[in-house]
C-alpha positions in Angstrom: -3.7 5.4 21.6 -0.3 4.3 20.6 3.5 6.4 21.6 3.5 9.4 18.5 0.0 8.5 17.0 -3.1 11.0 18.3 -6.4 10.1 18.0 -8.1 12.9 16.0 -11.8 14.2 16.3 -14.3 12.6 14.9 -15.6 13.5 11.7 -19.0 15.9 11.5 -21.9 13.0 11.6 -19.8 10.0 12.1 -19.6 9.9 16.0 -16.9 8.5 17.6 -13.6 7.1 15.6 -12.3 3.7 17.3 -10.7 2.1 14.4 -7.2 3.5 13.4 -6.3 2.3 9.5 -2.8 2.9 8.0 -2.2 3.0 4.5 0.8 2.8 2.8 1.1 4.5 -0.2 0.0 7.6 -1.5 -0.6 6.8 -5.5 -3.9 6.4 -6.9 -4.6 3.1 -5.3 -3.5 4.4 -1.8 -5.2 7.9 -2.2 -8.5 6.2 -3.2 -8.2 3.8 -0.4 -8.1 6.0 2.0 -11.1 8.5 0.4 -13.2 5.5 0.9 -11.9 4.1 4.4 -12.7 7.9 5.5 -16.3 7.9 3.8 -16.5 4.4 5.9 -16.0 6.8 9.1 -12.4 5.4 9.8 -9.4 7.2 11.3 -7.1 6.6 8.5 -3.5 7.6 8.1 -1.2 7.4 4.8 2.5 6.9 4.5 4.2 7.8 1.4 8.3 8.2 0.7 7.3 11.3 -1.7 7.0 14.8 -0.8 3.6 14.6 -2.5 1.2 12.2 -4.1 1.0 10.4 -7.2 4.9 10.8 -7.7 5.8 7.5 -9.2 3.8 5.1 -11.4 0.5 7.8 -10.8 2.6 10.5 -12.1 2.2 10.6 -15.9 0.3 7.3 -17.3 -1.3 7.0 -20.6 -4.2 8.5 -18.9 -7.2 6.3 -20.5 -9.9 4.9 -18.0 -10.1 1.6 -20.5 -12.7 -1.0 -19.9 -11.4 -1.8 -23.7 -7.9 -2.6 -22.8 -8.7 -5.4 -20.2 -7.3 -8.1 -22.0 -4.9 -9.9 -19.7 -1.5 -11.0 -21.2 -1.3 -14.2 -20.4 -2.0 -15.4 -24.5 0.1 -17.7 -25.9 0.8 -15.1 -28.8 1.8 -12.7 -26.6 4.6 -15.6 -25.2 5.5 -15.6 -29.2 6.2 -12.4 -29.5 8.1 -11.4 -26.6 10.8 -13.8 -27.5 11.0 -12.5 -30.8 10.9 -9.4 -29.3 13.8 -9.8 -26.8 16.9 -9.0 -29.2 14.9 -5.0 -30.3 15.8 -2.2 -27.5 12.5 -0.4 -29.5 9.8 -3.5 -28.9 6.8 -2.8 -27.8 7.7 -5.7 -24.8 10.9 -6.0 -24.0 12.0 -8.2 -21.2 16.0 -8.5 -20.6 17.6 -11.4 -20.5 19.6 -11.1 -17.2 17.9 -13.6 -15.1 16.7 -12.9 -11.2 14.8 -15.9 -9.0 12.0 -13.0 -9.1 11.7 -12.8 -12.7 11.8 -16.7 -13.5 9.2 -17.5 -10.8 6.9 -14.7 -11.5 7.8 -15.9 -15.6 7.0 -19.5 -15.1 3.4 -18.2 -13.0 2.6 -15.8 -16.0 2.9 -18.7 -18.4 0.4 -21.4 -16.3 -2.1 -17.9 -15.6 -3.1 -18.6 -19.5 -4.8 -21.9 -18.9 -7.3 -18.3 -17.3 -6.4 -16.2 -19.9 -10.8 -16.3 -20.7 -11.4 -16.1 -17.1 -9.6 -12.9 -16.1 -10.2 -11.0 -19.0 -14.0 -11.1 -18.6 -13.2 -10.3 -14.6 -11.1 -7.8 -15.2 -13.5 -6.2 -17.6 -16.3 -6.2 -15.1 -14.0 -4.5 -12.7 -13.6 -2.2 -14.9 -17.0 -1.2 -15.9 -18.3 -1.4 -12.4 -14.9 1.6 -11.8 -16.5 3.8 -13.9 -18.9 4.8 -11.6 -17.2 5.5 -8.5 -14.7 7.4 -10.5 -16.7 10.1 -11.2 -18.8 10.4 -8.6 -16.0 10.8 -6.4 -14.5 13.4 -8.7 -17.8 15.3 -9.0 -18.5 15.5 -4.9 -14.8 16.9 -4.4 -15.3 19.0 -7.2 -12.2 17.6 -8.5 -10.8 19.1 -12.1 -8.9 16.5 -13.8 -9.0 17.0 -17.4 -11.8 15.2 -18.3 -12.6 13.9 -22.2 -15.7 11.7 -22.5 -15.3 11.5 -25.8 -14.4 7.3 -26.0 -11.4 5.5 -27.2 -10.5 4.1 -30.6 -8.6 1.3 -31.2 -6.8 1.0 -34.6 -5.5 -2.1 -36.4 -3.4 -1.8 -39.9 -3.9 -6.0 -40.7 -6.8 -8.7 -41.4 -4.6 -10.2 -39.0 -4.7 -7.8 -36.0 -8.0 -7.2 -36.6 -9.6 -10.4 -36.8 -7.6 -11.5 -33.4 -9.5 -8.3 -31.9 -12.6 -10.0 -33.0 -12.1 -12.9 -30.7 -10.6 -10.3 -27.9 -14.1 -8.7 -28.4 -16.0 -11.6 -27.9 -14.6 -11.6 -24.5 -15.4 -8.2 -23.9 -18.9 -8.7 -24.7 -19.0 -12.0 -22.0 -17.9 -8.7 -19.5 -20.8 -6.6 -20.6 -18.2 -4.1 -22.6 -20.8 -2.3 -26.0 -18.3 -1.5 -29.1 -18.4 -0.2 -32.5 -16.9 -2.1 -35.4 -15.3 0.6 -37.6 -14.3 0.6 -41.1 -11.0 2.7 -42.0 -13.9 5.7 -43.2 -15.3 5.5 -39.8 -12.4 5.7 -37.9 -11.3 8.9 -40.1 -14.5 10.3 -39.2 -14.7 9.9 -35.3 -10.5 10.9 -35.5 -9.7 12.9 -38.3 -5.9 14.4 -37.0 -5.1 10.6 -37.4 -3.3 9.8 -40.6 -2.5 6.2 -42.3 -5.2 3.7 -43.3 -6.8 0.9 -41.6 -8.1 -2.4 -42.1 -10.9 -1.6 -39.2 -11.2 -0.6 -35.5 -13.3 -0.4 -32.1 -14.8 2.4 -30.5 -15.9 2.5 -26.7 -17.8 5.2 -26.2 -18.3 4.4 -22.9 -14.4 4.8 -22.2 -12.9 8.2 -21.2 -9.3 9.9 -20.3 -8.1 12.1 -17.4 -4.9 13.3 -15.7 -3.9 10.8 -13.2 -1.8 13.0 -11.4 -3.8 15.7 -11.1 -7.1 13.7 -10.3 -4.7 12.0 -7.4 -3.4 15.2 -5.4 -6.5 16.8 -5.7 -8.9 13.8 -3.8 -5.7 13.8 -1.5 -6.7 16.9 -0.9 -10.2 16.0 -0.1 -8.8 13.2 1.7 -7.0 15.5 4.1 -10.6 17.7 4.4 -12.5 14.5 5.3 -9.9 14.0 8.3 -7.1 12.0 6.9 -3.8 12.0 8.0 -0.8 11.9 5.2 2.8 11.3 5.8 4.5 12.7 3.1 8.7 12.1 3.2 8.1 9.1 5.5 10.2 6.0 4.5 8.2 3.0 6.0 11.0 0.8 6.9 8.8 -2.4 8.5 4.9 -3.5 8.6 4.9 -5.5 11.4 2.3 -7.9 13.5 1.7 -6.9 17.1 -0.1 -8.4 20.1 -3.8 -7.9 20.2 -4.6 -7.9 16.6 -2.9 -4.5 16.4 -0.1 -3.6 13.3 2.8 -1.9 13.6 4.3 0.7 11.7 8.2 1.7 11.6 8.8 4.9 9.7 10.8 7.8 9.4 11.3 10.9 7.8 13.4 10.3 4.4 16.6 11.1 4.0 18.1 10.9 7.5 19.4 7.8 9.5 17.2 8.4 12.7 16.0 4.7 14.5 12.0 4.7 12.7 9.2 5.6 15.1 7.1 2.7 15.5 2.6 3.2 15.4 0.6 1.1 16.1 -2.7 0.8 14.4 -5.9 -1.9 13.9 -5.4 -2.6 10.7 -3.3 -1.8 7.7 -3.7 -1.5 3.8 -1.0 -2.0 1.6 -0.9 -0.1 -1.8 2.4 0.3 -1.9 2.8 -0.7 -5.8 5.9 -2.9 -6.6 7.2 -2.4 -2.9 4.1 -4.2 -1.7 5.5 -7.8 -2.4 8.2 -6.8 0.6 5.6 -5.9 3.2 3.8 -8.6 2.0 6.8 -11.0 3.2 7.5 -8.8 6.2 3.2 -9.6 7.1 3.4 -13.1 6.5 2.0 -13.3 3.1 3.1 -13.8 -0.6 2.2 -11.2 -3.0 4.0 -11.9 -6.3 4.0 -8.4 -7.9 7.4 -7.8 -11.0 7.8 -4.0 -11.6 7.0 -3.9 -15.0 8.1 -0.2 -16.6 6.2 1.8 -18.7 7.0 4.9 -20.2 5.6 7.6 -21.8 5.9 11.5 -23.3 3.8 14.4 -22.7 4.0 16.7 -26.2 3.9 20.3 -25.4 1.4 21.3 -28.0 2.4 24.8 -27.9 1.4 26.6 -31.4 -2.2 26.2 -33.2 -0.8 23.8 -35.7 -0.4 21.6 -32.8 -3.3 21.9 -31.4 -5.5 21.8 -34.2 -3.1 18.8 -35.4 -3.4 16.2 -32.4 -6.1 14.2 -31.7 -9.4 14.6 -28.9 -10.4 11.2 -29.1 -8.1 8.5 -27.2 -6.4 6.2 -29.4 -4.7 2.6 -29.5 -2.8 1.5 -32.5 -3.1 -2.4 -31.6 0.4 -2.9 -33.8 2.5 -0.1 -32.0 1.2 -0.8 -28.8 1.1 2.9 -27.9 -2.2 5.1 -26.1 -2.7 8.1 -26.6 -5.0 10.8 -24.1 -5.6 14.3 -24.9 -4.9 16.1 -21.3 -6.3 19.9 -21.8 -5.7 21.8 -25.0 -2.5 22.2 -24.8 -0.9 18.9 -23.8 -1.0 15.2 -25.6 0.2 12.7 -23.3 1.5 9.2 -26.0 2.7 6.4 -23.6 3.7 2.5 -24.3 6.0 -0.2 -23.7 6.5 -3.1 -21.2 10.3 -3.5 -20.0 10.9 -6.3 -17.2 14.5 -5.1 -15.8 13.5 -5.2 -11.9 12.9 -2.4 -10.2 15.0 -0.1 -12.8 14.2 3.4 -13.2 16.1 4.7 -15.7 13.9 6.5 -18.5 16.3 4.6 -21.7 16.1 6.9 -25.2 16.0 3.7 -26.9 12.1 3.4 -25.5 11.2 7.2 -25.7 12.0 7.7 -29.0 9.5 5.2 -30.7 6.9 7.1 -28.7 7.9 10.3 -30.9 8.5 8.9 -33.9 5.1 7.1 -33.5 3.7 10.7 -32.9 5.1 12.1 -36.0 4.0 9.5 -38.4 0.4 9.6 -37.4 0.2 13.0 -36.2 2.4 14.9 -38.6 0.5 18.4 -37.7 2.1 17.9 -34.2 5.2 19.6 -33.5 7.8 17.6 -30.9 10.0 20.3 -30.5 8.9 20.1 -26.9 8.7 16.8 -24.7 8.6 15.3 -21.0 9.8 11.8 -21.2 8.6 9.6 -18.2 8.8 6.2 -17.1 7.2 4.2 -14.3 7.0 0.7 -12.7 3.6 -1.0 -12.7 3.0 -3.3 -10.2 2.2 -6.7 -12.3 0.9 -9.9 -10.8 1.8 -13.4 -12.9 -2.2 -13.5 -13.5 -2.8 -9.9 -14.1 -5.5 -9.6 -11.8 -5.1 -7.1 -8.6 -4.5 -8.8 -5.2 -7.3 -7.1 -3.1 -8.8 -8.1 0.6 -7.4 -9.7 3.8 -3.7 -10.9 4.3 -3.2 -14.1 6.0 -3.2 -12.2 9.9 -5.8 -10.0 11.3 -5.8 -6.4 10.9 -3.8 -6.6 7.3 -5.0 -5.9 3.9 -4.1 -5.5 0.4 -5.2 -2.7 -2.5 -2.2 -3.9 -5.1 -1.1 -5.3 -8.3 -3.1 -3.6 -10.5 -0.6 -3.8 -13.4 -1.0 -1.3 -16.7 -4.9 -1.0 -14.6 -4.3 0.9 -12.0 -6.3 4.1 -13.0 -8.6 2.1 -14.5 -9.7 -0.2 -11.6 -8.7 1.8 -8.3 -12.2 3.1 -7.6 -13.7 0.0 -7.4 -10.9 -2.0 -5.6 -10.5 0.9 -3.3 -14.2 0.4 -2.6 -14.5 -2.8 -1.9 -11.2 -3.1 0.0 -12.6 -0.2 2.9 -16.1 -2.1 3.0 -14.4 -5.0 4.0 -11.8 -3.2 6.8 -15.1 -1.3 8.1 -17.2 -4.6 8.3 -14.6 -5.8 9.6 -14.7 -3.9 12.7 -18.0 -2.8 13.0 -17.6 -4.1 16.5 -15.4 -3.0 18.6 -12.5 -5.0 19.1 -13.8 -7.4 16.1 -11.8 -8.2 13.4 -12.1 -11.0 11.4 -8.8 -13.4 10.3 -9.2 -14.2 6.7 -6.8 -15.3 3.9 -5.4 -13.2 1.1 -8.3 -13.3 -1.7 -7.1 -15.8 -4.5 -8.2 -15.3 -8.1 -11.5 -17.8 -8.1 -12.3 -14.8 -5.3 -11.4 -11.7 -7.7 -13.8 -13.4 -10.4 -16.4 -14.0 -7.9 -16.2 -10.0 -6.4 -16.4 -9.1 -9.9 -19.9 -11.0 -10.9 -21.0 -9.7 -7.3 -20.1 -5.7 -8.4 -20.8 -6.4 -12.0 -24.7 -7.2 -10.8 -24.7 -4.4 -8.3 -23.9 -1.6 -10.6 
């Protein structure tokens, strides 16, 4: 037992607890982390800067669970566009021209990743399927109400043109194991009939569903606290640093005073820190290339019958807008969209927000916007798209990160495999195997492995 860090009881059934596991990060990646490390029988403590969980990018996302928006972005169409793109404060992706040694190197990365473009997408589409599962089941043994709607997601294209590029997208899809329907513009009507405009076809992935991030997160860090875990809410991790023995240590202290951070000391540590994780990735010894790549979104108020009746149950994508859409409750449509490389700048900009609401009143004219939340987040977005998850480069350190636009969508099944790993890890006392951080051949390989298992 480390100075300030008490060894608690063991949990009902588990006998004894040796290992101690810190987490940093209390988002959806961190909070489902550390569900699992605890279901593993580990003594597992969080650390989050927020006076809650799932304050920043887990706070208000477009809220679909999307095996069906897997596609990586490393296409050389999408390069095309983004430069066209780059003189309209309303594009869909919008990356600013000030240039930063992060952006260029993490640029010039994101442009060789397309030589995988094929590869990733069918990974990250396994990943995604094999989420599904672990999802819900977690929800549904917490008893965990998070505004559920199995009722699929539709994507929507206006063009031949978007369409028939879906067509080879889906191909892909179908390598991962992903079932779709094609739709004609009457179909899509039918399945969504709030939506208005016409159509030159669509998707539908039944399979798909939507939730509210936020509240699925603070309530399983709730369960997380039940099952014995330890969270540090207000604590502003200041180091992650190597000790003797195998051991990690933590520097932290409460945020917003200038005390010296108390240092804990732990066996191992899991970093799921989002887009701070690339600097206690340098501060461990390793190289985690994650850009904070922000997103935004509104939540409509849908607060009179026209509204409600006017906005749409079924989760949407209009492939031309770029924009999602998630039905959270009756009485609240969540529309997010957007990509905006400026660093780590959180300022929600009008100039993004308000294509989200025109968007909303041009295919949902029923829909009064009288009454909005505008949000915006950073996503944490490796070059290749794919999340950086298993051993750093020393003993006793881990990664759970760089998820990108996916975190909701493939946190259950990273957060799994990253607490099998720590607990096989030290099934031993005193054992703890020295690995390397997993590249992407790895990723691929974990997903054919889950993909055959599920």
């Amino acid at each position: 037992m480390t100075e300030g860090h008490e060894t608690r009881p063991a949990l009902a059934g588990k006998g004894p607890i040796v290992t101690q596991v810190a987490v940093i990060g209390a988002g959806i990646t961190g909070i489902t982390t550390a569900y699992k490390l605890a279901l593993q029988g580990l003594d597992v403590t969080v650390f989050d800067r927020n006076a809650f969980s799932a304050m920043e990018t887990s706070f208000a996302n477009g809220g679909q669970l999307s095996a069906s928006n897997a596609e990586v972005w490393n296409n050389p169409a999408t390069f095309i566009k983004g430069i066209k793109w780059m003189l309209r404060k309303d594009a869909p992706l919008l990356v600013h021209p000030a240039p930063s040694w992060h952006k260029i190197s993490w640029m010039a990365e994101f442009v060789l990743a397309a030589r995988s473009y094929e590869e990733n997408t069918v990974a990250t589409v396994k990943l995604a399927i094999a989420a599904r599962r672990h999802l819900i089941e977690m929800a549904e043994r917490e008893n965990i109400d998070f505004d559920l709607e199995k009722r699929g997601i539709l994507h929507v294209y206006e063009t031949k043109a978007e369409f028939d590029n879906a067509l080879r997208v889906n191909e892909l899809y179908r390598k991962g194991g992903l079932e779709r329907r094609i739709l004609d513009d009457r179909e899509i009507h039918e399945i969504e009939p709030a939506i208005a405009g016409r159509f030159h076809g669509g998707f539908f992935t039944e399979s798909d569903f939507t939730g509210d991030i936020h509240k699925y997160t603070r309530r399983l860090a709730e369960a997380c606290e039940r099952r014995g875990v330890a969270i540090r809410y207000e604590a502003d991790v200041t180091k992650l640093e190597k000790r003797d023995a195998g051991r990690v240590a933590v520097f932290s202290r409460r945020m917003g005073t200038d005390v010296p951070p108390a240092r804990e000391e732990f066996d191992a540590v899991v970093v799921c820190a989002g887009v701070a994780s690339r600097r206690f990735a340098a501060q461990l010894g390793d190289r985690v290339n994650i850009y904070p790549v922000k997103g935004y979104s509104v939540t409509v108020n849908l607060d009179d019958e026209a509204s409600r009746v006017g906005a749409p149950y079924v989760s949407l994508l209009d492939d031309k807008a770029k924009i999602v859409t998630s039905r959270l409750g009756e009485n609240r449509l969540r529309i997010a969209g957007t990509a905006e490389f400026a660093g780590e700048n959180r300022d929600i900009r009008m100039a993004r927000i308000k294509p989200l609401v025109d968007w909303c009143r041009y295919r949902f004219p029923g829909v009064s916007t009288a009454s909005i939340v505008p949000w915006a987040g950073l996503r944490p977005m490796m070059p290749d798209m794919l999340p950086r998850v298993g051993r750093g480069n020393a003993a006793g350190v881990y990664y759970n990160t760089g998820h990108g636009h996916l975190g909701w969508t493939l946190c259950a099944i990273t957060a799994d495999t990253i607490a099998a790993e720590v607990a096989g890890d030290f099934a031993a006392p005193g054992v703890a195997v020295q690995g390397e951080l997993k590249p992407v051949d790895a990723v691929r390989a974990d997903a054919e492995r889950i993909t055959e298992a599920a």
